[in-house]
C-alpha positions, -999 to 999 in steps of 0.1 A, spaced: -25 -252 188 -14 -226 212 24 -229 196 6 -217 158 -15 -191 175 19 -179 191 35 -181 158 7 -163 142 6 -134 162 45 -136 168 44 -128 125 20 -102 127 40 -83 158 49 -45 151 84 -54 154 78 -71 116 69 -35 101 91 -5 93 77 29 85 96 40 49 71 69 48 104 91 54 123 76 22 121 85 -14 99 84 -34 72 77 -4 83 107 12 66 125 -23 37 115 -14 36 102 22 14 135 45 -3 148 9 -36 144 -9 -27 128 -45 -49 126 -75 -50 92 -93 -41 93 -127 -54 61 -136 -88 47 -126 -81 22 -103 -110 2 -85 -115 -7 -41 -122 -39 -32 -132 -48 5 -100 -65 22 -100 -78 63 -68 -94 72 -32 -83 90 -34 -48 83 -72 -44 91 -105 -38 74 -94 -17 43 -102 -15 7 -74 -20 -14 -67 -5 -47 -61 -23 -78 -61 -16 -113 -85 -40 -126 -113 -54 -112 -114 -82 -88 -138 -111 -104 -163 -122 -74 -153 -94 -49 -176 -58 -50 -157 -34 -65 -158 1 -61 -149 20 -90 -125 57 -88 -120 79 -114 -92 99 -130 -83 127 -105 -103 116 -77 -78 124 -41 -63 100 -22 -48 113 14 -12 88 20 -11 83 56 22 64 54 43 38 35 58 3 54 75 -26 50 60 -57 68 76 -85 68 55 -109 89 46 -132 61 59 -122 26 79 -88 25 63 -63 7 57 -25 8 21 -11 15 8 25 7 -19 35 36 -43 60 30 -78 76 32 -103 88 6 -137 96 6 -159 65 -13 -182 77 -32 -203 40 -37 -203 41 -4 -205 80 8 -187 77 35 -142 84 38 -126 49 42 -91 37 45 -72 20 15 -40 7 9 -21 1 -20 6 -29 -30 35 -10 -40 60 -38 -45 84 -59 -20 119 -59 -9 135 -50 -46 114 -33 -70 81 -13 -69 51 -11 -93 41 23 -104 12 33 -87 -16 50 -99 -8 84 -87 23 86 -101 29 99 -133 35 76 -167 66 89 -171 78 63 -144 83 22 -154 57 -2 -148 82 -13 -127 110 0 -113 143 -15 -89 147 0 -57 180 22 -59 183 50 -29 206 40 -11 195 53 23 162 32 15 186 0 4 200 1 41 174 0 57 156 -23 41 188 -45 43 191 -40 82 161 -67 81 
């Protein structure tokens, strides 16, 4: 039991998560207030990266739901990789709820080690779904 505890919090160390805030595109958006252009919806999430809401595009069936309109500001604290369990890159940020009336912290999926999903504060003129291609980023990403 000890050994998986270990293991557990071995996975989840800082040492498993690099800042990409400093990268493009993140670095667009990374220290700014964006407006969604999408509506997008919070749902209540308490794991690894602590007790956030995360954004999605569609509602979650048997989660609450917090619905954000079209232009509502998002603040992006920073953008990392963490690789303790399954790579993938995560937006942090903070915006003020108003279902809840009160700012919270959110976070938003924005893809893994080779491609990213548009998120909803960037403009339609991007793919759904784009590969990774600075190279800067690809390096260190592959100095994993």
């Amino acid at each position: 039991m000890l050994v998986l505890c270990g293991a557990i919090l071995l996975g989840c160390s800082s040492d498993k998560i690099r800042d990409l805030s400093g990268h493009p595109p993140f670095n667009a958006y990374v220290g700014r207030t964006v407006h969604l252009l999408e509506p997008v919806y919070l749902m209540y999430e308490d794991f690894w990266t602590g007790p956030e809401y995360g954004i999605s595009t569609a509602p979650i069936t048997g989660e609450e739901n917090y619905p954000l309109r079209v232009g509502h500001p998002i603040y992006i604290d920073s953008v990392k990789l963490n690789l303790a369990f399954t790579p993938y890159l995560l937006a942090h940020g903070h915006t003020f709820v108003p279902a809840l009336g009160k700012e919270m912290p959110v976070h938003f999926y924005w893809g893994d080690l080779k491609v990213l999903d548009r998120a909803p504060w960037e403009p339609k003129t991007l793919p759904e779904i784009r590969t990774i291609n600075d190279p800067a980023l690809l390096r260190s990403i592959q100095t994993i």
